[in-house]
C-alpha positions as CSV (number, residue, x, y, z in Angstrom):
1,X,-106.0,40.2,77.3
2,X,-108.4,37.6,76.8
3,X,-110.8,37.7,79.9
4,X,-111.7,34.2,81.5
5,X,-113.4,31.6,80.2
6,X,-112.3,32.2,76.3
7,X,-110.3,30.0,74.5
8,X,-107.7,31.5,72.3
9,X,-108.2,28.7,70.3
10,X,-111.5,29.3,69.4
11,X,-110.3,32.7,68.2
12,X,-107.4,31.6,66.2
13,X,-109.6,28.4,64.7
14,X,-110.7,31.2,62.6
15,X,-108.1,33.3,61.5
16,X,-106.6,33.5,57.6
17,X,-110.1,32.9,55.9
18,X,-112.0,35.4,56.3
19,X,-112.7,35.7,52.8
20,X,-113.5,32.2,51.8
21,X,-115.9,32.5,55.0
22,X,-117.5,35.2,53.5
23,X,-117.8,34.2,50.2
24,X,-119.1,30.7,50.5
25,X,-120.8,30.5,53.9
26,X,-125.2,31.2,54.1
27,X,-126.0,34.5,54.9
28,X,-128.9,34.7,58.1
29,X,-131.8,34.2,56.7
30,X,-134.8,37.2,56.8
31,X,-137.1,34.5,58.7
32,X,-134.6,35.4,61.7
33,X,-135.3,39.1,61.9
34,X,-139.2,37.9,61.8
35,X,-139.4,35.6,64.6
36,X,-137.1,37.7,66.6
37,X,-138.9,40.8,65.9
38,X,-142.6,38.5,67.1
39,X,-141.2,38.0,70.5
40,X,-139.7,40.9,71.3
41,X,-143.1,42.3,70.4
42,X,-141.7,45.1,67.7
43,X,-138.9,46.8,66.1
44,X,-135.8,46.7,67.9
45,X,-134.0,49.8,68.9
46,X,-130.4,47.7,69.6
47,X,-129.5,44.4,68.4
48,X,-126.3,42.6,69.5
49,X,-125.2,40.2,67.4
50,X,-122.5,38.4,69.7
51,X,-119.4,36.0,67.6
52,X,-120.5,38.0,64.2
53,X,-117.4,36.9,61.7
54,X,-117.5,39.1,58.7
55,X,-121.1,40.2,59.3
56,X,-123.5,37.4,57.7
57,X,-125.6,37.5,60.7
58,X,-125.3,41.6,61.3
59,X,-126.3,43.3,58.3
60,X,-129.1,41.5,57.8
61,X,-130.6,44.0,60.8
62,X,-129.6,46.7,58.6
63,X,-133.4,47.8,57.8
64,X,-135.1,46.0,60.5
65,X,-133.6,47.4,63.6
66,X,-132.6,50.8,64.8
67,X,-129.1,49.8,65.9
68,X,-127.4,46.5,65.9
69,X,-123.6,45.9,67.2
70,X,-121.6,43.7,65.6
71,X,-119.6,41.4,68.6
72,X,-116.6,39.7,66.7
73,X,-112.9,39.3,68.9
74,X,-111.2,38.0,65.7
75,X,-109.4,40.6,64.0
76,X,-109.4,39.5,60.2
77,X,-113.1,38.3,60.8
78,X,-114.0,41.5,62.2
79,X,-111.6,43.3,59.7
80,X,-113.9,41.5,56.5
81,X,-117.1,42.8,58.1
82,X,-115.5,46.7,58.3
83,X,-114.4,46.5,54.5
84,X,-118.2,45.7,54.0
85,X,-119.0,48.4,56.0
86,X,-117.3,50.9,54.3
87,X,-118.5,49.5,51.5
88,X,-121.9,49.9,52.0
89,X,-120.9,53.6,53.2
90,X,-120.6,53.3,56.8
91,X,-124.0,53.7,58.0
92,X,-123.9,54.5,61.2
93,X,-127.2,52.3,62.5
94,X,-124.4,49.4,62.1
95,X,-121.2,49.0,63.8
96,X,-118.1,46.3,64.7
97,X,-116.3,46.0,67.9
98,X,-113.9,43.3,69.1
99,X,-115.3,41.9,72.4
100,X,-116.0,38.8,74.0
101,X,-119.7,36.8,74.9
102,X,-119.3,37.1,78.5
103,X,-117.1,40.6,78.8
104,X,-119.4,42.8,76.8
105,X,-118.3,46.4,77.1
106,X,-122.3,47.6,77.0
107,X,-124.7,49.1,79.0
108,X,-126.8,46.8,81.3
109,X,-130.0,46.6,80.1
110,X,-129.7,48.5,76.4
111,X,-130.5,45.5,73.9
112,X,-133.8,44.2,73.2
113,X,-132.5,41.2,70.9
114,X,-129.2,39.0,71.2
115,X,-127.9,36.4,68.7
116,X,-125.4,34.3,68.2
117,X,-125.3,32.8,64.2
118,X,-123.4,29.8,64.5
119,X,-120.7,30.9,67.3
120,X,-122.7,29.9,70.7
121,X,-121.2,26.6,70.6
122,X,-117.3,28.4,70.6
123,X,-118.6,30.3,74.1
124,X,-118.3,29.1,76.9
125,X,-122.1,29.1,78.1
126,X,-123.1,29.7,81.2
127,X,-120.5,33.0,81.9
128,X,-122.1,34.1,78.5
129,X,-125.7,33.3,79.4
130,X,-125.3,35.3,82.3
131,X,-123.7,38.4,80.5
132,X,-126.2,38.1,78.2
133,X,-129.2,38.7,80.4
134,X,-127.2,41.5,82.2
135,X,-127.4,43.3,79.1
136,X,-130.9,42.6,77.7
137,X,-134.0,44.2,78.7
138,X,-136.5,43.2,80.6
139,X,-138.2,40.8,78.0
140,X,-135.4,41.0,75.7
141,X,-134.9,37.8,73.5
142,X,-131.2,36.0,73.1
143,X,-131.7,33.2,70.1
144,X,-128.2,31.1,69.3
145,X,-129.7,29.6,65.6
146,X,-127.3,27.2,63.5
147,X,-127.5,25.6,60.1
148,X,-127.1,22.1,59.9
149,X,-124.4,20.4,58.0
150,X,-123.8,19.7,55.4
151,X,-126.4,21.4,53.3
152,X,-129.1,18.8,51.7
153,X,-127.5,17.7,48.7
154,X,-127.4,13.4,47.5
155,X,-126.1,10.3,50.3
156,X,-123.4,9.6,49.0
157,X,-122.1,13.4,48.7
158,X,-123.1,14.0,52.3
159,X,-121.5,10.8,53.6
160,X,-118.5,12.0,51.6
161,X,-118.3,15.7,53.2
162,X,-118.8,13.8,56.7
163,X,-116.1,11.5,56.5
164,X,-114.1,14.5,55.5
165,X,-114.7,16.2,58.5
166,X,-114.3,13.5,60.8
167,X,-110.9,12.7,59.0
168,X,-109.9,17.0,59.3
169,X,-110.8,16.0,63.3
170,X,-108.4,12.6,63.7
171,X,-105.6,14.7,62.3
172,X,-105.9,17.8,64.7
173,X,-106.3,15.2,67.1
174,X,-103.0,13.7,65.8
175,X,-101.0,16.6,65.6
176,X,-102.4,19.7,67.6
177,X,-101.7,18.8,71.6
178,X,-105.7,18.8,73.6
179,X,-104.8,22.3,75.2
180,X,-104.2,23.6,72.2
181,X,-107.4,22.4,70.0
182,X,-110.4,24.7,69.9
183,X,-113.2,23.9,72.6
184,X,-116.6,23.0,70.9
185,X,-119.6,23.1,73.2
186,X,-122.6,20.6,71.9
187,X,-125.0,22.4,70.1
188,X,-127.9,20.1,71.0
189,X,-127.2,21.2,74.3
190,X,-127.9,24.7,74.1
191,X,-131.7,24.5,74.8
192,X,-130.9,23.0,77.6
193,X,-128.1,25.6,78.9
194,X,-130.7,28.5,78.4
195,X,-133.1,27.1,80.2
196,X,-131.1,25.9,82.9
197,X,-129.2,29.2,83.8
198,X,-132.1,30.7,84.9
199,X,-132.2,34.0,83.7
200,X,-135.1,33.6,81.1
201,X,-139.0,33.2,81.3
202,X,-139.6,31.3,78.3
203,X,-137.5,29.0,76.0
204,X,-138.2,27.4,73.3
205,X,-136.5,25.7,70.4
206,X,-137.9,26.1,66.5
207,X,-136.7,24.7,63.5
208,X,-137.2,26.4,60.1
209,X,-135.6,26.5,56.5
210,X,-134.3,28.2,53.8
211,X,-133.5,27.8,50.1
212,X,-130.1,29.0,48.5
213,X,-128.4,29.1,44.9
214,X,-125.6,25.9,45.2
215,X,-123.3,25.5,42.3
216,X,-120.2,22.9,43.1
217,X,-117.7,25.5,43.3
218,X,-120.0,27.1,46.2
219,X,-120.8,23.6,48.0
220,X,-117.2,22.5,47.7
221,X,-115.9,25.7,49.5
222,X,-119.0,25.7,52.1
223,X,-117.2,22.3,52.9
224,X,-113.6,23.8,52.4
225,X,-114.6,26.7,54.8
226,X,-115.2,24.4,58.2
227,X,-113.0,25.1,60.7
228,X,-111.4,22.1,61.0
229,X,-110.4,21.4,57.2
230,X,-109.1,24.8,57.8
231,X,-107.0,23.8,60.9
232,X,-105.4,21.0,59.2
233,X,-104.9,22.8,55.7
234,X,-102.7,25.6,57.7
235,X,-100.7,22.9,59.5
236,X,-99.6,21.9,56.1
237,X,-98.6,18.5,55.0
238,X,-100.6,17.5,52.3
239,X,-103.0,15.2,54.8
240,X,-106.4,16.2,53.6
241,X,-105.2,16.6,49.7
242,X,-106.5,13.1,47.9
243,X,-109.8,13.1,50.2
244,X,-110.6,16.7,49.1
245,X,-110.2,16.1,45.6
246,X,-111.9,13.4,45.4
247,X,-114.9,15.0,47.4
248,X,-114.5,18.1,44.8
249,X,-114.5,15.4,42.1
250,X,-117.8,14.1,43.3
251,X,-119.4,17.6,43.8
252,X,-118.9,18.5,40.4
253,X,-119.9,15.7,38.4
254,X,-123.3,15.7,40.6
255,X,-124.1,19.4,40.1
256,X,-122.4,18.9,36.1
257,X,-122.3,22.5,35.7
258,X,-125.7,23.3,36.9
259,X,-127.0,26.0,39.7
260,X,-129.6,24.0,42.1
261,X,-131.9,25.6,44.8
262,X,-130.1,23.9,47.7
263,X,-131.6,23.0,51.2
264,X,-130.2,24.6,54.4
265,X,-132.3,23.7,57.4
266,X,-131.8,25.5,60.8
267,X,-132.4,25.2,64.6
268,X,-132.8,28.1,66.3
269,X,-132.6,27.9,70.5
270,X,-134.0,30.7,72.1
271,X,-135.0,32.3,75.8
272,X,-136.9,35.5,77.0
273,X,-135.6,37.0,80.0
């Protein structure tokens, strides 16, 4: 049973993919782990990592945190992260359980750090915020960080992804009734919602970057992995079909076969309870 306040839309948005998420979406970058690590004031004996997908924003605690949990209620996203997991050899320092932001079956008080890596926006934020601080420490740090998109590339390729997804959003408009679409909180907005639940001390935005290795198959399935091209490629149809070749077209002649260090900048919202 889904508890209140969660949209099984927001769960479903992300079903069917999990490897194409994987595959072509940014790992967290280390800088997290650093900054997070500075304001709790040392290593971390449990992180919670809270709407975790496949794991991009779990593993990278592997080494710099006793424990960290793994928060995903999507089956095949959590399912990609546990393949990874055995992978790796099931260490036991990392685990996955299915669970919701603001129904968290843990301890009060027993994390020192909780994130969300581009998934605050699908919570509904202030039974989350709230859940949250029940669970952190005193002085415990929650940061919700979020890459921007599309990833710094050329004008005309960035209008082009943009007008893709605002096309992806008329036809779920279209076709998908309003109770049934996913519910998108703003994430501009989440600075704001920290500070105004009032269960932290401090908060503070901070905006950093990091460089990654593009090629156009990778950028065209970055763009290919949003939720919303998603949505509309399992409603079927053919809607999207001339706009995403021709978007795939342009990738590929810009990058002409190359590898470029590509720009992904990030904004990461934080509070300390």
């Amino acid at each position: 049973m889904i508890p209140e306040g969660n949209h099984r839309s927001n769960i479903i948005r992300f079903n069917s993919f999990q490897n194409e998420y994987d595959r072509y979406r940014p790992e967290a970058p280390k800088v997290v782990t650093e900054l997070l690590t500075g304001y709790w004031g040392g290593r971390p004996a449990l992180v919670v990592d809270l709407g975790c997908g496949t794991g991009l924003s779990t593993f990278l605690w592997r080494t710099a945190a006793d424990a960290v949990i793994g928060v995903e209620p999507g089956d095949d996203m959590r399912g990609k992260a546990l393949e990874k997991w055995h992978a790796l050899g099931s260490p036991a320092s990392i685990s996955f359980i299915s669970g919701y932001s603001n129904a968290l079956e843990l301890p009060a008080a027993s994390a020192d750090i909780v994130t969300c890596s581009q998934s605050f926006h699908w919570m509904e934020p202030v039974s989350t915020l709230k859940e949250v601080s029940r669970v952190l420490r005193p002085g415990g740090v929650f940061a919700a960080y979020d890459c921007d998109w599309p990833p710094v590339l050329e004008p005309d390729i960035e209008t082009r992804y943009n007008e893709l997804i605002e096309q992806a959003d008329v036809i779920i408009s279209r076709r998908i009734p309003a109770e049934e679409r996913a519910v998108k909180w703003n994430k501009e907005g989440h600075l704001d919602r920290i500070g105004a639940s009032g269960e932290f001390s401090f908060v503070r935005e901070i905006a950093f970057h990091n460089m990654e290795r593009c090629g156009a198959e990778r950028y065209v399935g970055l763009t290919l992995s949003q939720g919303s091209v998603q949505t509309v490629l399992r409603l079927g149809g053919g809607e999207l079909d001339k706009e995403i070749a021709g978007y795939r077209e342009a990738v590929e002649h810009y990058f002409n076969g190359r590898t470029l260090e590509t720009l992904f900048s990030y904004h990461m919202r934080l509070g300390i309870k």
